[in-house]
KOLTOR-872150 format. One record per residue: residue in three letters; x, y, z of N, C-alpha, C, CB in turn. Coordinates in steps of 0.2 Angstrom, whole numbers. Glycine has a CB too. Layout:
BEGIN
PT  rovex    npx    npy    npz   capx   capy   capz    cpx    cpy    cpz   cbpx   cbpy   cbpz
PT    ALA      X      Y      Z      X      Y      Z      X      Y      Z      X      Y      Z
...
//
This chain:
BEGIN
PT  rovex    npx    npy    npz   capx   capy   capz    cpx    cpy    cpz   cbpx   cbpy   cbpz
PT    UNK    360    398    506    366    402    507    369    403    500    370    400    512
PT    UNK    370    410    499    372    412    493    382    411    492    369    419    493
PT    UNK    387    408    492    394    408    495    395    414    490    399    401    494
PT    UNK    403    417    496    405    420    492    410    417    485    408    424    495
PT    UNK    410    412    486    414    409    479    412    402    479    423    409    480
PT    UNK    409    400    472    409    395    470    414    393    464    402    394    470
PT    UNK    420    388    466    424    386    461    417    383    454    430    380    464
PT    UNK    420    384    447    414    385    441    419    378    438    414    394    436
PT    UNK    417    374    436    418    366    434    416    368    426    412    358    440
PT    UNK    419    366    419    417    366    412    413    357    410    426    369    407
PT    UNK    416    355    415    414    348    413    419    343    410    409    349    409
PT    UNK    425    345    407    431    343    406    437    340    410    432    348    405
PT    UNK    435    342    417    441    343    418    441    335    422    443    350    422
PT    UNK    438    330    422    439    324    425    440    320    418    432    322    430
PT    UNK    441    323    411    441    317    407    449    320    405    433    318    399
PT    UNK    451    325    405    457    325    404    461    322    410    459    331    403
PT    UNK    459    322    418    464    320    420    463    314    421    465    324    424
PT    UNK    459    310    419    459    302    415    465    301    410    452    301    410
PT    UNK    466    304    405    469    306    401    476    306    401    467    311    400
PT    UNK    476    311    408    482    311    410    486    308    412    484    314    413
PT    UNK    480    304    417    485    297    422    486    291    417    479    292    429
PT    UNK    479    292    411    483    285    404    490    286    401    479    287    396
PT    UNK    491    292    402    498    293    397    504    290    403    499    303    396
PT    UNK    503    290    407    508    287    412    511    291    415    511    282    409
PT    UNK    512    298    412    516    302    415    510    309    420    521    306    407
PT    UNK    516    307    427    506    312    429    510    317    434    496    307    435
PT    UNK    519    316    434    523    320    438    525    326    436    528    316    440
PT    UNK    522    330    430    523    335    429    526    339    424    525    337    434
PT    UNK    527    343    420    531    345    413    528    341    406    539    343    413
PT    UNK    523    338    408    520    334    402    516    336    399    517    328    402
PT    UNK    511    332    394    507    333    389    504    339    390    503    328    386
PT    UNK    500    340    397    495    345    398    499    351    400    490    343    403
PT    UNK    505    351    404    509    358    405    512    361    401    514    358    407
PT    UNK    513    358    396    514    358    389    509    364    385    513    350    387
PT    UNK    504    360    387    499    365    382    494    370    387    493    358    377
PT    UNK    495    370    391    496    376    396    498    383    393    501    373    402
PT    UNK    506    379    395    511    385    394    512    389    388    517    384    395
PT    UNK    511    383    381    511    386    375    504    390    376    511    381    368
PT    UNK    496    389    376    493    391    376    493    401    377    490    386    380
PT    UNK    495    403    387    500    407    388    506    411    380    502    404    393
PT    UNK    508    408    380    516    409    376    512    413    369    522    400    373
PT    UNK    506    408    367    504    411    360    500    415    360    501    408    356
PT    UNK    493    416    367    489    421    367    492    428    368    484    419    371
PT    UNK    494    427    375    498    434    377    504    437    376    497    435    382
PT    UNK    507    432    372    514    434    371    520    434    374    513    439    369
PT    UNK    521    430    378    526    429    385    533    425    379    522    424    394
PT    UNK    537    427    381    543    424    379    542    418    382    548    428    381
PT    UNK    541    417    388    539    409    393    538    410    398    545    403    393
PT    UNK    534    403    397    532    403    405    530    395    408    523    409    406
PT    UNK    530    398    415    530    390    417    526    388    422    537    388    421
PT    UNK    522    385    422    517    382    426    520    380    432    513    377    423
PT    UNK    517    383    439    519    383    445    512    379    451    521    393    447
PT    UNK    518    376    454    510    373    462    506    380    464    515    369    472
PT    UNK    508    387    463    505    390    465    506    400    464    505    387    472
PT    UNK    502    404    463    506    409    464    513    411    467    503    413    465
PT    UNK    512    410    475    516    410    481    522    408    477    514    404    489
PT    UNK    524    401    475    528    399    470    531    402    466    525    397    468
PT    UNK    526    405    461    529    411    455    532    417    458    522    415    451
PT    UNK    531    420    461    533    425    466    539    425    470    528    424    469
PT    UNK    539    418    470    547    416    475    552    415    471    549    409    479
PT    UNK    549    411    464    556    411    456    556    418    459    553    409    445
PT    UNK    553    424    454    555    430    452    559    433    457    550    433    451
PT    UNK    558    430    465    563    435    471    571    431    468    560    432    483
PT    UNK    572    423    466    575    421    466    579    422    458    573    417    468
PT    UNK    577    425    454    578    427    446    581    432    448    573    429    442
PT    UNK    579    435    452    582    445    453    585    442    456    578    452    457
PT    UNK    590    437    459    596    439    463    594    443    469    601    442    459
PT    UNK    586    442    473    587    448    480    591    444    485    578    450    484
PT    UNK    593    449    490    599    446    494    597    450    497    607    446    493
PT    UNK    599    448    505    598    450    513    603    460    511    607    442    522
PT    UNK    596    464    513    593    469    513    593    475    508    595    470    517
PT    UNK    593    471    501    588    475    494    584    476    496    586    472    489
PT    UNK    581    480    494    574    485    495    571    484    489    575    494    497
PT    UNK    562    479    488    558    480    487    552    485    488    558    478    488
PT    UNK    550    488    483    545    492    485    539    488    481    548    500    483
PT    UNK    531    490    486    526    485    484    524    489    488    526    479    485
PT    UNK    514    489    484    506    490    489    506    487    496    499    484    485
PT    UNK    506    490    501    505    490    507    498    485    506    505    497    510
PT    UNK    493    486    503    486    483    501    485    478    498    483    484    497
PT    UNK    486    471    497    490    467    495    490    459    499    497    470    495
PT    UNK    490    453    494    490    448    501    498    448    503    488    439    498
PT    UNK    496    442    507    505    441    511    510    439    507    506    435    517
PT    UNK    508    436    501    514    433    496    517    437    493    513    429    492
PT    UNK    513    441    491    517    447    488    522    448    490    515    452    488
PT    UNK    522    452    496    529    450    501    532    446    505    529    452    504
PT    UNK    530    441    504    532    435    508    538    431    504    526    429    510
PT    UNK    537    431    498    542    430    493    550    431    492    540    433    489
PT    UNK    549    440    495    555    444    494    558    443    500    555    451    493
PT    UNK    554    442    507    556    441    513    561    437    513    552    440    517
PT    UNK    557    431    511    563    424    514    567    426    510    561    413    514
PT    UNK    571    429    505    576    431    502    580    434    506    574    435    499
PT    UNK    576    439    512    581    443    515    580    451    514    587    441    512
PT    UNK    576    453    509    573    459    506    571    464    510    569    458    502
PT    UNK    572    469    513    565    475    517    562    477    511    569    484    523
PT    UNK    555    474    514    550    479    510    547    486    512    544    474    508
PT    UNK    547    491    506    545    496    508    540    498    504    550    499    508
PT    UNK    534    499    507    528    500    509    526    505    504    527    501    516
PT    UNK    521    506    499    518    512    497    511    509    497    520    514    488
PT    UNK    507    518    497    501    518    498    496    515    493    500    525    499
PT    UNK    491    514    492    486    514    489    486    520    485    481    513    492
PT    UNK    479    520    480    478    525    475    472    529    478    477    523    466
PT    UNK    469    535    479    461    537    480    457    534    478    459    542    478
PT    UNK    456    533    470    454    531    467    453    524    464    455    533    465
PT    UNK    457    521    468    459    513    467    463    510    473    464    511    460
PT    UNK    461    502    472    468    499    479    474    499    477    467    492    482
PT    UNK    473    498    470    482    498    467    487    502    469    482    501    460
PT    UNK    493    500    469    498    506    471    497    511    468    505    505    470
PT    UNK    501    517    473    499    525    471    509    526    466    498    531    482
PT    UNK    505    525    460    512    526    457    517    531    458    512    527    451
PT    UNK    514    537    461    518    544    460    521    544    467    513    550    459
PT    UNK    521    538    469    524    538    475    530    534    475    521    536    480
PT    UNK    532    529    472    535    524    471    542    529    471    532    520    465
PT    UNK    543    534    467    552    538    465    551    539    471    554    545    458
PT    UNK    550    543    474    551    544    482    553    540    487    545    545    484
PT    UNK    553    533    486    555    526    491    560    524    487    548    520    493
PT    UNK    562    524    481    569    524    480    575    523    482    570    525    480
PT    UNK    578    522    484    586    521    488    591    517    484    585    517    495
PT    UNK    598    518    487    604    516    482    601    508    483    614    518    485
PT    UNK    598    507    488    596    498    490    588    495    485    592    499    501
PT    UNK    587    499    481    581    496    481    582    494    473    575    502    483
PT    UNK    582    486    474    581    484    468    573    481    463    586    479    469
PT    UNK    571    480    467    564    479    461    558    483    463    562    471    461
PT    UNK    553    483    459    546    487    460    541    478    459    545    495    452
PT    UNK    536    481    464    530    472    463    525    477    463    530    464    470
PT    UNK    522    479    457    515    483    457    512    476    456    513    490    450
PT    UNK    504    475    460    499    473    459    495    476    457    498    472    463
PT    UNK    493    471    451    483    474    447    478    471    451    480    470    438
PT    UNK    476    475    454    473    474    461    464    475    456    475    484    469
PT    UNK    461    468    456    453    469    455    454    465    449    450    477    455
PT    UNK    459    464    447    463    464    439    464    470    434    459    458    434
PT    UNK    463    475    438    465    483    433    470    483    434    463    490    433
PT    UNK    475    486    428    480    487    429    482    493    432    481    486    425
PT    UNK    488    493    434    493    498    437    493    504    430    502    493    439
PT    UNK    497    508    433    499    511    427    506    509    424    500    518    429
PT    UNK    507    506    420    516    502    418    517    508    416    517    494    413
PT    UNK    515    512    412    520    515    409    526    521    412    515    518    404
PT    UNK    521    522    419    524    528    424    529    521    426    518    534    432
PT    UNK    528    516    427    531    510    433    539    510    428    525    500    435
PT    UNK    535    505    424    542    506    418    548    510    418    540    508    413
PT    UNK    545    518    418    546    524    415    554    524    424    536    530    414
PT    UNK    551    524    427    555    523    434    560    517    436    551    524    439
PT    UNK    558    511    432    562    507    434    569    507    428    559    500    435
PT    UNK    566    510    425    572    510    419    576    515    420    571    510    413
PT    UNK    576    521    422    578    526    425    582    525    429    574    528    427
PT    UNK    578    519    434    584    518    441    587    511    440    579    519    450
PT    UNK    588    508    433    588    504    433    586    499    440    593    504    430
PT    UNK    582    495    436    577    492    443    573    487    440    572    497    447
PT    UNK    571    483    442    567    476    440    561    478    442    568    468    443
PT    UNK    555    475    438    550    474    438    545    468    436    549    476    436
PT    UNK    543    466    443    539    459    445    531    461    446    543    456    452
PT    UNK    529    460    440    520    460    440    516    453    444    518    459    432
PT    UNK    514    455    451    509    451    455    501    454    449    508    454    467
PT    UNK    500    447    445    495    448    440    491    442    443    497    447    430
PT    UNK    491    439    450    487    434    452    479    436    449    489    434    460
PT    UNK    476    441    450    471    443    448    469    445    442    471    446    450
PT    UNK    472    445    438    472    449    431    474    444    425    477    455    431
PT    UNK    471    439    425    473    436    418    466    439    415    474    426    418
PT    UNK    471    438    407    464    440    402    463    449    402    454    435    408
PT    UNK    466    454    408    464    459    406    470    462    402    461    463    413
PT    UNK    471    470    403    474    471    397    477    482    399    468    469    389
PT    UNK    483    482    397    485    488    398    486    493    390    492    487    403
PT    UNK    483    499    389    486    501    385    489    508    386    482    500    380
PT    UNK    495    510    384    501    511    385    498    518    379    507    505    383
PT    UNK    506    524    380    505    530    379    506    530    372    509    534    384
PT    UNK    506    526    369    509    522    360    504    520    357    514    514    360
PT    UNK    499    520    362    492    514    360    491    508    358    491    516    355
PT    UNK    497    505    359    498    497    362    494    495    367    505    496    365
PT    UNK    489    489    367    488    487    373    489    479    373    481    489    374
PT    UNK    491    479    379    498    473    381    494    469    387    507    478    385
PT    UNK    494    464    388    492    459    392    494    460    399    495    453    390
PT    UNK    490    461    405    494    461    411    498    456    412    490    462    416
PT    UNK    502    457    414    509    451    415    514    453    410    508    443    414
PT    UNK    514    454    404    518    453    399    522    460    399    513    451    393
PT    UNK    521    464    404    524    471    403    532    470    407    519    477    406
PT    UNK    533    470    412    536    470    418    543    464    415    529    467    426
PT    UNK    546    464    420    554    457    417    550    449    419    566    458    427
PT    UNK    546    450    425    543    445    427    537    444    428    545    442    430
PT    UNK    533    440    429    527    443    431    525    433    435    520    447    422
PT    UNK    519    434    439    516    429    444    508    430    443    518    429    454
PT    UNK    506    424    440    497    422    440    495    416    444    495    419    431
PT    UNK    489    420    447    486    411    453    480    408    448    480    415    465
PT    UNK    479    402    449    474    398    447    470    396    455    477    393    443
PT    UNK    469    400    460    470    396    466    461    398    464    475    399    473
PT    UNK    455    393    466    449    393    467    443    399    467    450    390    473
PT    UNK    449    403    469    443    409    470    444    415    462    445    415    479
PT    UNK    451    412    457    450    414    453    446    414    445    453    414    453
PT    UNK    447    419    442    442    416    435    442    410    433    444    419    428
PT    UNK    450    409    432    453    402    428    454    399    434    461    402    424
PT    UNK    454    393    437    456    389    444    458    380    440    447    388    452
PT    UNK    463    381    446    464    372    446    465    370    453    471    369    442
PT    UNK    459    372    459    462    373    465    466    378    467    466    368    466
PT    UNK    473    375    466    478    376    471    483    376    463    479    370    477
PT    UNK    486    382    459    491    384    456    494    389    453    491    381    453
PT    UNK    499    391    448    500    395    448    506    397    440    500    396    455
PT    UNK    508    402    437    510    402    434    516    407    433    507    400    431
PT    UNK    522    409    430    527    414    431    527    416    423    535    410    433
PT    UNK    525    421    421    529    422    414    535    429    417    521    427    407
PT    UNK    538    425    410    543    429    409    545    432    402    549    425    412
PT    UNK    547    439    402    546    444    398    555    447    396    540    450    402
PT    UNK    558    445    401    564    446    399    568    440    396    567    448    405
PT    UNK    574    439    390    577    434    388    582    431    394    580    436    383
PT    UNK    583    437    399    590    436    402    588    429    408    595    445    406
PT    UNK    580    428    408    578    424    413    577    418    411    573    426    416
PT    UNK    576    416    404    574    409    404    577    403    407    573    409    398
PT    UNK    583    403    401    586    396    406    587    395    415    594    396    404
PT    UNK    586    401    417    589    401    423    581    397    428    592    410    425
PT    UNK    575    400    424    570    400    425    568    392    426    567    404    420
PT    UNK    573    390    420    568    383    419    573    379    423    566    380    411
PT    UNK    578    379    426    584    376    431    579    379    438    594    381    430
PT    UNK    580    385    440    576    384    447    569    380    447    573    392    450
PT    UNK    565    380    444    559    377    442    558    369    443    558    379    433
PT    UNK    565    367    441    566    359    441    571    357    448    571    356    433
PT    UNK    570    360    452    575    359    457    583    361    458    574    353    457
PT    UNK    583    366    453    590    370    453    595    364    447    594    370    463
PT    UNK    591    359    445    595    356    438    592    356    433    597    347    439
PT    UNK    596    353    425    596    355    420    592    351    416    601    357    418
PT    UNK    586    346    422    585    341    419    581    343    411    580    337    425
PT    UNK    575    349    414    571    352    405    576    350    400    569    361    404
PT    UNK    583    353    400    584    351    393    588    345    392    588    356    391
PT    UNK    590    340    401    592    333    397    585    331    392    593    328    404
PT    UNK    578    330    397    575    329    392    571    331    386    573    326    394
PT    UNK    575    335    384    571    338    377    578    338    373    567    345    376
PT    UNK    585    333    375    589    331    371    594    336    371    586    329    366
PT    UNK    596    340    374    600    345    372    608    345    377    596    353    372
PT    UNK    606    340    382    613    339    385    611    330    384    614    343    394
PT    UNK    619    326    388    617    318    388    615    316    394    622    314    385
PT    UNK    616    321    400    614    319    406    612    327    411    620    315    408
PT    UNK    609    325    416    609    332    420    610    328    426    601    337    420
PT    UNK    613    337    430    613    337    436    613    344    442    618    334    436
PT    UNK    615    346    445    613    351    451    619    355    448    614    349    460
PT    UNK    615    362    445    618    367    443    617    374    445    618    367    438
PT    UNK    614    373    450    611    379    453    603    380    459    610    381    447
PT    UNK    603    384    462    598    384    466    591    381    464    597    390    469
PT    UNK    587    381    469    579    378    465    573    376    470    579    371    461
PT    UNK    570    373    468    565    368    472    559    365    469    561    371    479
PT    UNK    554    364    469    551    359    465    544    362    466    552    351    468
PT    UNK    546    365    460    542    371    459    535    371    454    546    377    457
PT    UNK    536    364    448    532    363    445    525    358    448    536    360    441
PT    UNK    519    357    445    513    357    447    514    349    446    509    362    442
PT    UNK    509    344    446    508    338    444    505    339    436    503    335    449
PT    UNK    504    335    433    499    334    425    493    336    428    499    326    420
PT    UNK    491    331    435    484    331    436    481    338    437    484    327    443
PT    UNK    485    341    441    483    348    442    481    353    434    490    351    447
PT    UNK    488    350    430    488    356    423    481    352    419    496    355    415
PT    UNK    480    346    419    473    343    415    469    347    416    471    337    415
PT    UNK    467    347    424    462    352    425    462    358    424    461    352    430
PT    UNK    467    362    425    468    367    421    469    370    415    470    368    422
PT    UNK    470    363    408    469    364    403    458    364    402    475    358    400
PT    UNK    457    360    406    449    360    404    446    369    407    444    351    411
PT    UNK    450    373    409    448    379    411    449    385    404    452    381    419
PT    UNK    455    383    402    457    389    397    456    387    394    462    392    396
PT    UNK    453    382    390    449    379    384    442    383    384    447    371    385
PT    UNK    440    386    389    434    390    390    435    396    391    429    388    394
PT    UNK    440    398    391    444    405    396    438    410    393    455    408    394
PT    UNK    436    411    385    433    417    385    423    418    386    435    418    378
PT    UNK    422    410    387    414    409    389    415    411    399    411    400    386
PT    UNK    419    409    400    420    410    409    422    417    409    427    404    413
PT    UNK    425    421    405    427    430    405    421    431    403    434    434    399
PT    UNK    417    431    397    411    435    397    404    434    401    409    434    391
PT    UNK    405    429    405    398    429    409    402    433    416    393    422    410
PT    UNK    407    433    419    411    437    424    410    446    424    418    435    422
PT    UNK    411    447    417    410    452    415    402    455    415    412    452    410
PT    UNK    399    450    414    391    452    415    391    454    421    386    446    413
PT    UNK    391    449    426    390    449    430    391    454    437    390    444    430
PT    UNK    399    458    434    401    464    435    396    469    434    406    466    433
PT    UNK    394    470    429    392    476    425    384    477    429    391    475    416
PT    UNK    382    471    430    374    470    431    375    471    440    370    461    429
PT    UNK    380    472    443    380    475    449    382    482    449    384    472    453
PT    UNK    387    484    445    388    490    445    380    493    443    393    492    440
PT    UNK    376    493    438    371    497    436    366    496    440    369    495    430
PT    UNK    366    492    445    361    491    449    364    495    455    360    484    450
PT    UNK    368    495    457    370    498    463    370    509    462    380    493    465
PT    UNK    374    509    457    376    516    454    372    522    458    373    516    445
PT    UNK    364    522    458    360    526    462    363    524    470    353    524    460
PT    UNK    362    519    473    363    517    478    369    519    483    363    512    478
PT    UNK    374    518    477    380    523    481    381    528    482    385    523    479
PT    UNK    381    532    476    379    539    475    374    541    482    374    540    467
PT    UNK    370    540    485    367    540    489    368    540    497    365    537    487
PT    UNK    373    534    495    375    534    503    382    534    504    371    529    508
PT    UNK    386    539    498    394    540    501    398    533    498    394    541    511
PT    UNK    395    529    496    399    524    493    404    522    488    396    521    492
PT    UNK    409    521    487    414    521    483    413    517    478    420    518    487
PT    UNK    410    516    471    413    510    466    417    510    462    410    508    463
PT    UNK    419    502    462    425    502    456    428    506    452    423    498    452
PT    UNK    434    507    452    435    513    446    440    509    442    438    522    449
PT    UNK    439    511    435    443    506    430    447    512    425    437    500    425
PT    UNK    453    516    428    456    520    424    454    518    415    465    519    427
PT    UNK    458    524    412    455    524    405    461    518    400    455    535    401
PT    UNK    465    518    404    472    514    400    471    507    402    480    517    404
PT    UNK    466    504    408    465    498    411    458    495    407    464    498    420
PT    UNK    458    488    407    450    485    406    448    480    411    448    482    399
PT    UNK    441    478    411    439    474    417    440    467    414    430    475    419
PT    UNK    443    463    419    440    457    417    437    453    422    445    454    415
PT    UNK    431    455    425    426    452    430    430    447    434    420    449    427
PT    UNK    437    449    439    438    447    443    435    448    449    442    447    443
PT    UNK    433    455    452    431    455    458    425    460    457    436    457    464
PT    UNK    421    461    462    416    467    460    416    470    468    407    465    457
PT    UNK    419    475    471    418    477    477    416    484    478    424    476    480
PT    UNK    414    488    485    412    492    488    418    494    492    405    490    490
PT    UNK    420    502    492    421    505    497    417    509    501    425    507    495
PT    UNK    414    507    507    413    509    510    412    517    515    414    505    511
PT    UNK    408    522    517    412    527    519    415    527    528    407    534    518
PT    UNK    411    521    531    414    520    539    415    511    538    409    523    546
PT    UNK    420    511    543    420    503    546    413    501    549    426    500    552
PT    UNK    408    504    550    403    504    554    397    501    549    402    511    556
PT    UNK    397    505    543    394    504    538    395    498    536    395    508    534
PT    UNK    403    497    533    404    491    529    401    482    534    414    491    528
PT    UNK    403    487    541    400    479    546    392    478    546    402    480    555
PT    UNK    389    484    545    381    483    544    380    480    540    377    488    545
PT    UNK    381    482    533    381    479    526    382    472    527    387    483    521
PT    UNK    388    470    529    390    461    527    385    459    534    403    456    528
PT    UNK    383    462    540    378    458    544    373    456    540    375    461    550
PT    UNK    370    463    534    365    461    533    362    458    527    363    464    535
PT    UNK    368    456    525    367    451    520    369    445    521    369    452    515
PT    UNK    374    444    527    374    437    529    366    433    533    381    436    533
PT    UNK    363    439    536    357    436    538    355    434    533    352    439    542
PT    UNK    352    437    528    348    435    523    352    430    517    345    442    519
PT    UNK    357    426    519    360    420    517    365    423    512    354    415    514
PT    UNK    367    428    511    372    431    507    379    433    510    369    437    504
PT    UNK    384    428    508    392    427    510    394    434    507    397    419    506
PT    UNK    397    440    511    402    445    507    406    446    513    398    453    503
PT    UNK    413    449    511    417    448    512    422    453    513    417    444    511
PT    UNK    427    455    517    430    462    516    438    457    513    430    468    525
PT    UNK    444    461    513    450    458    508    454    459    513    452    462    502
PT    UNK    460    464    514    466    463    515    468    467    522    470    465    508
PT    UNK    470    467    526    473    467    530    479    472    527    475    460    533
PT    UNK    481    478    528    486    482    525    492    478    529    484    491    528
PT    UNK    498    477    524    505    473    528    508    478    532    511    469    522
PT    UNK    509    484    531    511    488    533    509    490    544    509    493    528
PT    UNK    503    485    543    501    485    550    500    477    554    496    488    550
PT    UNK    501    471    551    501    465    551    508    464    556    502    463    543
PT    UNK    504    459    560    509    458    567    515    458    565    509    451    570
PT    UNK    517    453    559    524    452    556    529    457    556    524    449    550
PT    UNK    525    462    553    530    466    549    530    474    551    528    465    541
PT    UNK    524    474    555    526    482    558    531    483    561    521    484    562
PT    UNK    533    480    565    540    483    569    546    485    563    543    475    575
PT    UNK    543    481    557    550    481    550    548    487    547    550    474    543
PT    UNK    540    492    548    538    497    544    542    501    545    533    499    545
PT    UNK    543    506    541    547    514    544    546    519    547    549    517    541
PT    UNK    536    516    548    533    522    551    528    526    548    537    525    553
PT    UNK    529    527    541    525    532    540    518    529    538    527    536    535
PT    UNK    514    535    539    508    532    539    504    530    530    503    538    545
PT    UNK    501    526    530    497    525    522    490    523    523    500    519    518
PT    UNK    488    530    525    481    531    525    475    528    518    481    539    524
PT    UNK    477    529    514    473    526    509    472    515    510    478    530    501
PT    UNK    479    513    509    478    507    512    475    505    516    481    506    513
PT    UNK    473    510    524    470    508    530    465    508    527    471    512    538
PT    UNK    462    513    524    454    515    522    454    507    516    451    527    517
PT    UNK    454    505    513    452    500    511    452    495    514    453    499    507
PT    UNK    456    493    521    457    486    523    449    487    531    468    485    526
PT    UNK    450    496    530    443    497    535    436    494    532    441    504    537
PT    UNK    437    498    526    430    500    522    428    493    516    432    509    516
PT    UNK    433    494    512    431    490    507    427    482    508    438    490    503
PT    UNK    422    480    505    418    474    505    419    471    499    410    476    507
PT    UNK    419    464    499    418    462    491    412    457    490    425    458    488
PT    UNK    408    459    484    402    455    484    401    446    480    398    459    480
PT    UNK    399    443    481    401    438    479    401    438    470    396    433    482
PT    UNK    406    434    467    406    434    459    409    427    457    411    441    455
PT    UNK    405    425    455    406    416    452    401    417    445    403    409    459
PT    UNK    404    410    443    402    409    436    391    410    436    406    399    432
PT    UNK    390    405    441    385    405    443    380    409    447    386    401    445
PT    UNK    384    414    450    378    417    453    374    424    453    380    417    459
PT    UNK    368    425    454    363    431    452    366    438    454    355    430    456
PT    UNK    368    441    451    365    448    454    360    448    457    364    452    449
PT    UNK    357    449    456    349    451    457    344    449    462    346    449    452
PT    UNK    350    443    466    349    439    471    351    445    477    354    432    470
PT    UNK    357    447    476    360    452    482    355    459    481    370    453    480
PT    UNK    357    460    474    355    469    474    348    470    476    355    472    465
PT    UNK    344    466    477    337    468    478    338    468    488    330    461    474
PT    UNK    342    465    492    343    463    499    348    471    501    348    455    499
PT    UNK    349    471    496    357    481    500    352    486    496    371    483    494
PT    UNK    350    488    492    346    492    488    337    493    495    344    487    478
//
């Protein structure tokens, strides 16, 4: 059986967290979070960032950084996991729903000024596949309505936006805040984690107080007060060492685990290309301002009919694929909270769209010869 995901191991990652438990410190903010975060701070340029137990996590700072209060309006992908909006919820937030793109699952930007209201304080575009959004239209509107901007880059580490300047900028690093997962089924994994960059100055300290449990312990110990205590909201939001060692043994290889991901995209696109063309099938589209970084490789489908025959009949022949997201806009929770309109493009991907298996390890050529 072919899974759809096999977490990819460098070989590392049981000698650091030996390493970690030597050092005696294994409760978290240490040697390996340390070199985590800087890692982040130098490659892609984040003012800071903080290694989190999980995206979900990251996502909840940033509702908590924006100051969202019982009924600010969020606007967000209807297309999209639950955290995205699960974040702003327990705030108190109504989220307000936009559609998908035709062309992509990403939010449909040119929708976004439209759902505006005196209530609406922040915008959470997802890089859905790890392409990017369009920041420059997103930007372009939150500053305008003065408004925050929280990048869900759970998917998108490593890819990259380039802007109408010819700048091309790190997903995450555009937006006030942004949330990355390390959770198993990504490029980079440590299990179960996650991280926050932050792009604005006005967040840091506040950032690293929620982070530690709503106190100022980070800067008791890096010496800059003589004691700490509860100065503000929080929860205990940081990771173990155990968890960062292993995830230091992932981004030590970050660019040999991107280039064979990438392979392994391209070698399904080129193989499939005819196939779709053929029978009404959707592939990947990667706007000209976004790039790939072989997070996902999927199929839109032209019926639910189709997409169910497809995964029957590659799971007979021992091949795990899999469809994605449940549109939230129709999700038990929260439809009664919808406003009703309809977002067609979102339903057609949560009907249609299939995703094919992509791990460090597995064949193309295993699947393409079984759907072809």
């Amino acid at each position: 059986m072919v899974p759809f995901n096999k977490p990819h191991i460098t070989g590392k990652e049981v000698h650091y967290i030996y390493d970690a438990v030597a050092t005696g410190k294994i409760s978290g903010n240490g040697k390996y979070t340390q070199l985590c975060q800087h890692y982040f701070e130098e490659r892609w340029g984040f003012k800071k960032t903080l290694l989190t137990t999980s995206c979900t996590d990251a996502l909840e700072m940033c509702a908590l950084l924006l100051d969202i209060q019982p009924d600010d309006e969020v606007i967000m992908p209807s297309y999209t996991f639950v955290s995205t909006a699960l974040a702003f919820v327990r705030q108190g937030a109504k989220i307000v729903f936009a559609d998908s793109r035709k062309d992509h699952p990403g939010i449909d930007e040119d929708q976004i000024e439209s759902l505006i209201t005196p209530k609406t304080k922040a915008i959470v575009p997802v890089h859905y596949a790890g392409v990017a959004c369009d920041m420059d239209k997103i930007m372009d509107i939150a500053n305008r309505h003065n408004l925050f901007v929280a990048e869900d880059a759970a998917q998108a580490i490593d890819s990259y936006y380039t802007g109408k300047d010819g700048i091309k900028r790190a997903l995450g690093t555009i937006g006030h805040l942004s949330a990355f997962s390390f959770h198993e089924t990504k490029n980079i994994q440590c299990g179960e984690g996650g991280l926050l960059g932050i792009n604005d100055e006005r967040f840091v300290k506040r950032a690293e107080i929620i982070w530690e449990k709503g106190t100022n312990r980070a800067e008791f110990f890096r010496g800059e007060v003589n004691k700490y205590g509860w100065v503000d909201t929080g929860s205990s939001f940081l990771p173990s060492e155990i968890t960062a060692a292993f995830l230091w043994a992932q981004l030590e290889e970050l660019d040999k685990i991107q280039a064979r991901r990438k392979e392994i995209r391209e070698r399904y696109y080129a193989g499939l290309k005819d196939w779709t063309k053929q029978n009404g099938v959707q592939l990947p589209s990667i706007p000209p301002y976004a790039t790939n970084n072989g997070h996902m490789f999927y199929l839109v489908c032209p019926t639910p009919e189709f997409r169910s025959n497809l995964i029957r009949k590659l799971k007979d022949n021992g091949i795990h694929a899999v469809f994605h997201y449940l549109s939230l806009h129709e999700s038990n929770f929260y439809k009664v909270k919808h406003d009703g309109r309809e977002l067609p493009e979102a339903d057609r991907y949560s009907d249609c769209l299939v995703r094919l298996p992509v791990f460090y390890g597995v064949k193309p050529e295993d699947l393409l010869g079984l759907i072809l």
